[in-house]
PASEBA-1860 file (N, C-alpha, C; in nm, 3 decimals):
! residues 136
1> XXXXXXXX> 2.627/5.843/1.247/2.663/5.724/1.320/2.753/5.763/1.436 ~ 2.719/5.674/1.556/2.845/5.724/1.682/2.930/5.644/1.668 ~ 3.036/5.717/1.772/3.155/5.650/1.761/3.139/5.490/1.863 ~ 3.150/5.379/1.828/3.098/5.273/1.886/3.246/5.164/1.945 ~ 3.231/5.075/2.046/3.366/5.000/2.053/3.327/4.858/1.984 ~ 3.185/4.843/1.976/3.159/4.710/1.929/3.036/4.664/1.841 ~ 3.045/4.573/1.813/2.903/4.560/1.699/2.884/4.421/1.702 ~ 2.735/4.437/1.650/2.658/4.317/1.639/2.698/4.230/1.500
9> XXXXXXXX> 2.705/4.128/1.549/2.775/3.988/1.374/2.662/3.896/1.419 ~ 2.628/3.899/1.231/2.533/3.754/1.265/2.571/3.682/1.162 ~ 2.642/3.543/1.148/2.680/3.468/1.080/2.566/3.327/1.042 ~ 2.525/3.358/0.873/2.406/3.286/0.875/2.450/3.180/0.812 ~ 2.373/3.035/0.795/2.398/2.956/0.694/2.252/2.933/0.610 ~ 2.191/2.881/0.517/2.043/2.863/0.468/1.983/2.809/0.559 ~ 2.019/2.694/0.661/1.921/2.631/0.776/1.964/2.669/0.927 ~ 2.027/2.789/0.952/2.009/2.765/1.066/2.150/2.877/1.064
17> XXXXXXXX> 2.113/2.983/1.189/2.257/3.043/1.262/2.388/3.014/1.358 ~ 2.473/3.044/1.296/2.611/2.953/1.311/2.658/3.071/1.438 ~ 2.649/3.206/1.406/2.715/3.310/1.518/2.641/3.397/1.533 ~ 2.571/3.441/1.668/2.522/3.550/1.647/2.558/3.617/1.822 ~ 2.597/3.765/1.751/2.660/3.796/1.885/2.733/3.927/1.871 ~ 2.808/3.964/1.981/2.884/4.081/2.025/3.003/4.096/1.941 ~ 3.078/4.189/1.891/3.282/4.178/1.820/3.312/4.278/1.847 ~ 3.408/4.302/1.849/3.516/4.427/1.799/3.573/4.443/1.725
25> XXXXXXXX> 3.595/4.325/1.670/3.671/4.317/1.517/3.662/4.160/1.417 ~ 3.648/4.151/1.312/3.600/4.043/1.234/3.708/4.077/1.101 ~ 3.786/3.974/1.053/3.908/3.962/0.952/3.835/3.833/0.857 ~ 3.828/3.893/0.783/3.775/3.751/0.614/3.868/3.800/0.514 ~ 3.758/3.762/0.425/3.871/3.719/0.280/3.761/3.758/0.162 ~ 3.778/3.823/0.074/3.676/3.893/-0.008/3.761/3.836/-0.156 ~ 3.671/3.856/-0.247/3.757/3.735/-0.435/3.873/3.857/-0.422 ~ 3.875/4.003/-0.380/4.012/4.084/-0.414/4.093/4.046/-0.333
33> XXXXXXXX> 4.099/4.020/-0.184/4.193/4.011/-0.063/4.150/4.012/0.063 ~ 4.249/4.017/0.113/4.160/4.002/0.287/4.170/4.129/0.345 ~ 4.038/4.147/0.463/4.024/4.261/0.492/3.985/4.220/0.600 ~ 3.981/4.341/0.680/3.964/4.396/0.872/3.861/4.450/0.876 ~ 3.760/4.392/0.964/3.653/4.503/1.005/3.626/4.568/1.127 ~ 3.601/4.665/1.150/3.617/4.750/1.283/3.501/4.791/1.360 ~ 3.451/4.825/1.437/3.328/4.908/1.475/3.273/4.997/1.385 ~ 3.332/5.098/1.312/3.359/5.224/1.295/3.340/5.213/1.175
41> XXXXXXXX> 3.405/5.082/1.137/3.371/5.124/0.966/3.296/5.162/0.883 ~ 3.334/5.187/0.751/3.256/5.260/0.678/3.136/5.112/0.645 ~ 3.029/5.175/0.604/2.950/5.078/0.524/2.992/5.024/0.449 ~ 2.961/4.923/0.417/2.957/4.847/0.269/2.917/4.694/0.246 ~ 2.911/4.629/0.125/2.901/4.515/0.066/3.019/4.450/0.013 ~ 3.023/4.275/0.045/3.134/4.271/-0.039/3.108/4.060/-0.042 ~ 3.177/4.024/-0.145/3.129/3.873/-0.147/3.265/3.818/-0.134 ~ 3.226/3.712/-0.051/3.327/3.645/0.031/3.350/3.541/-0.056
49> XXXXXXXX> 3.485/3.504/-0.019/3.543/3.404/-0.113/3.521/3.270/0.062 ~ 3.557/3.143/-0.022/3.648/3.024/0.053/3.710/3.062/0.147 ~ 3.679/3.051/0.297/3.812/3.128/0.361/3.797/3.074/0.562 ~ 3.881/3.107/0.580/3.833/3.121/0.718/3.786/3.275/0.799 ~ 3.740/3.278/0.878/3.675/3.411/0.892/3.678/3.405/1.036 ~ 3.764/3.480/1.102/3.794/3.500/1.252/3.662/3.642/1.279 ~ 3.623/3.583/1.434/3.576/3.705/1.463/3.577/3.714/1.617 ~ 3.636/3.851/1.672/3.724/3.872/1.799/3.608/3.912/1.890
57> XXXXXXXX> 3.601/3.877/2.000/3.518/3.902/2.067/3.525/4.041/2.215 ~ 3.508/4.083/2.268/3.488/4.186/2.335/3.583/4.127/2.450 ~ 3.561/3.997/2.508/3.698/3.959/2.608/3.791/3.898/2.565 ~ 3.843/3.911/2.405/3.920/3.893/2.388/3.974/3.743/2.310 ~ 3.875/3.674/2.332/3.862/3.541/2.293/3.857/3.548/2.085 ~ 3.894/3.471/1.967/3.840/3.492/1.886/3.751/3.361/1.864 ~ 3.660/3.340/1.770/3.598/3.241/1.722/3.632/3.221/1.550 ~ 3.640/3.116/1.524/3.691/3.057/1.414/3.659/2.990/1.303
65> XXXXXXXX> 3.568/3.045/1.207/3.533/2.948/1.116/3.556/2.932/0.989 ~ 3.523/2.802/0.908/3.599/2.772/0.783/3.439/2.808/0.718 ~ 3.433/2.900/0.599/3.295/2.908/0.571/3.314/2.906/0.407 ~ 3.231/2.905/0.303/3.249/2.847/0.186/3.181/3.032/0.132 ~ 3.165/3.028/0.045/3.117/3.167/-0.030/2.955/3.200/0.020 ~ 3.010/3.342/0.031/2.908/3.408/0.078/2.872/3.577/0.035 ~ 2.819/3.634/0.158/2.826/3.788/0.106/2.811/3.856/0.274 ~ 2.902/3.939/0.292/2.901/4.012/0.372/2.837/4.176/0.364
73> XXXXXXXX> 2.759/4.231/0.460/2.655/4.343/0.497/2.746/4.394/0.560 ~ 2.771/4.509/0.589/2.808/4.616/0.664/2.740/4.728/0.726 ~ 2.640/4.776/0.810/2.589/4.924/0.772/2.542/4.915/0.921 ~ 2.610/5.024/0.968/2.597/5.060/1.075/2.678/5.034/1.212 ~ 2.633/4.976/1.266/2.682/4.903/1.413/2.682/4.750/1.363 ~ 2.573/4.705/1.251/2.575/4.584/1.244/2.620/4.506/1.134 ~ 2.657/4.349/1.150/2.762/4.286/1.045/2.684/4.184/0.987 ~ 2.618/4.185/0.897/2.511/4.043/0.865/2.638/3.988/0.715
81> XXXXXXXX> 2.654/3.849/0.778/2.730/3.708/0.694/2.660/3.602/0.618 ~ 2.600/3.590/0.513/2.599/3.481/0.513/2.634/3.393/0.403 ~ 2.649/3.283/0.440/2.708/3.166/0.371/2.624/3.065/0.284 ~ 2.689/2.951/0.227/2.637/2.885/0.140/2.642/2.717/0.288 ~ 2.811/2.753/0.312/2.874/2.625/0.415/2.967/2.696/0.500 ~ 2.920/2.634/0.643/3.033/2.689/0.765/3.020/2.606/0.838 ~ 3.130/2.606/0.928/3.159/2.561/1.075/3.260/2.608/1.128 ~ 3.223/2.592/1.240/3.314/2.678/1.381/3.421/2.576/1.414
89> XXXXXXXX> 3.576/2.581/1.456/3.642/2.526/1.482/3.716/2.575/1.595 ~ 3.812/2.536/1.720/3.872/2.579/1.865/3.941/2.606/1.790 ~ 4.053/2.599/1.656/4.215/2.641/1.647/4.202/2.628/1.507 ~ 4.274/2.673/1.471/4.307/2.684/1.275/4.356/2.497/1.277 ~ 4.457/2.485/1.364/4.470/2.396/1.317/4.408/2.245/1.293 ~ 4.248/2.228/1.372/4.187/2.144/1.366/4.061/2.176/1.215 ~ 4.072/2.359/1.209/3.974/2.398/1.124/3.998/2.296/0.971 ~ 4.102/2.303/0.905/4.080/2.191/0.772/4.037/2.050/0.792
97> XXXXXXXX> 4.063/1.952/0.930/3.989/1.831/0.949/3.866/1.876/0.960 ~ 3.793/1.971/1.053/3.669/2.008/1.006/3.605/2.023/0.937 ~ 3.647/2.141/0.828/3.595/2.152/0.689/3.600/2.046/0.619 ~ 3.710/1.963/0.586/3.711/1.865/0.555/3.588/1.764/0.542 ~ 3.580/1.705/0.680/3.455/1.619/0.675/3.313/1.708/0.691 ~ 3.241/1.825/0.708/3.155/1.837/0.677/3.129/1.879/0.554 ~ 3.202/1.927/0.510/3.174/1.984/0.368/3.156/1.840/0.282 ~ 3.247/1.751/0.292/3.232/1.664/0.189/3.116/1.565/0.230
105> XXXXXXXX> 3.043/1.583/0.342/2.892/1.511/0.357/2.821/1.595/0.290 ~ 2.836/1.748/0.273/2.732/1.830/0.239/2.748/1.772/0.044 ~ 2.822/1.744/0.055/2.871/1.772/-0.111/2.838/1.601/-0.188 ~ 2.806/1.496/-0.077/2.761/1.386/-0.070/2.592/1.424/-0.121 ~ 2.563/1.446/-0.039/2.380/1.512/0.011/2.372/1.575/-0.109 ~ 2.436/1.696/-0.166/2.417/1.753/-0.302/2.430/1.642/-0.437 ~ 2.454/1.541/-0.434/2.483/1.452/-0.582/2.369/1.387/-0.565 ~ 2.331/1.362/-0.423/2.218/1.271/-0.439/2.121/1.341/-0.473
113> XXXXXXXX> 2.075/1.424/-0.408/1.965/1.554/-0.468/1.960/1.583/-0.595 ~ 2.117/1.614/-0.677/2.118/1.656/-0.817/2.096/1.530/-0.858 ~ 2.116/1.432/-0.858/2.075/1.336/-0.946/1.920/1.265/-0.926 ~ 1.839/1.257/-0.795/1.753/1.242/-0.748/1.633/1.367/-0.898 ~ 1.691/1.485/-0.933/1.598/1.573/-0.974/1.614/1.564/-1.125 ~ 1.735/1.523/-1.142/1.743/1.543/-1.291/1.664/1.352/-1.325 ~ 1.672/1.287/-1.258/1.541/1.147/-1.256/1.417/1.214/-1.311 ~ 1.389/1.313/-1.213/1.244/1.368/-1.205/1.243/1.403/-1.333
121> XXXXXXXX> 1.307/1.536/-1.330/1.337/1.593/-1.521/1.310/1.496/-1.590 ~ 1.360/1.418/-1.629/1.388/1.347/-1.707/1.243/1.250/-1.785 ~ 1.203/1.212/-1.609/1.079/1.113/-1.612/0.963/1.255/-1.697 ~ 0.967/1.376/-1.646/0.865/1.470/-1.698/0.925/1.510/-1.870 ~ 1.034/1.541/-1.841/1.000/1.536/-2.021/0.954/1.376/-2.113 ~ 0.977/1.276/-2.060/0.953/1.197/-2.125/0.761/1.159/-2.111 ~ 0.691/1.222/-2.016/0.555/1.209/-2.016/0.502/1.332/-2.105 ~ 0.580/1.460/-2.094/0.531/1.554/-2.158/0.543/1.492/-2.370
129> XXXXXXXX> 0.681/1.430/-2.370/0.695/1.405/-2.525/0.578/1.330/-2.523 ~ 0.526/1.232/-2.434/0.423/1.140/-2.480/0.281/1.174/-2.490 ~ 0.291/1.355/-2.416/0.150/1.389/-2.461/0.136/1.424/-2.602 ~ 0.215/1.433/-2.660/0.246/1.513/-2.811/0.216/1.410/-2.877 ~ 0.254/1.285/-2.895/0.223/1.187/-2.978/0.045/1.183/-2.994 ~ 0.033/1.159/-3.113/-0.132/1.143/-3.159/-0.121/1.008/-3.136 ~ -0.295/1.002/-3.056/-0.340/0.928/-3.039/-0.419/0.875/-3.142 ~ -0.389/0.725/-3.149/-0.464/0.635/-3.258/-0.561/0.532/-3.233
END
């Protein structure tokens, strides 16, 4: 591997890419502690906890997001993220009203779904018990 000043981050969510782009350096939060990532670094894997996850950009600017559990890639020049839930926020300090309200629509959308399926379940075991009954 060469010696590099910057690398490629792609920050995924299941429907759709949240960051994809240039860094120099990217700081998260892993279930042991928080850690720094560099150009240079070594490879590796590691699963992300709840966290916010800064990632610094080449002029200097960082970008900011509140992202929910995931798993971070390492290998090479390049940084592949991805998540379960994220969003990008201008300042830490607007980032918890953010998270805030999207997460708890997402988490809205999930009860209706889980309960929407366990209906379904429910309706199918009760056609399946009724194939079992003998017919008279």
């Amino acid at each position: 591997m060469t010696m590099a000043t910057e690398m490629q981050v792609c920050l995924r969510l299941p429907s759709r890419v949240l960051f994809e782009g240039t860094a120099v350096g990217l700081r998260g939060e892993a279930a042991d502690g928080g850690f720094g990532i560099l150009p240079n670094h070594v490879d590796f894997v590691t699963e992300l906890v709840a966290s916010v996850l800064l990632i610094r950009l080449p002029d200097g600017d960082e970008r900011i997001f509140g992202i929910d559990e995931g798993l971070l890639v390492k290998k090479g020049h390049k940084l592949d993220v991805v998540v379960r839930r994220g969003v990008e926020s201008d300042d830490l300090d607007a980032l918890r009203d953010t998270v805030a309200d999207s997460f708890a629509g997402l988490e809205d959308e999930e009860k209706v779904a889980r309960a929407a399926l366990s209906r379904l379940e429910a309706d199918m075991v009760r056609r399946f018990a009724s194939l079992r009954k003998p017919h008279s």
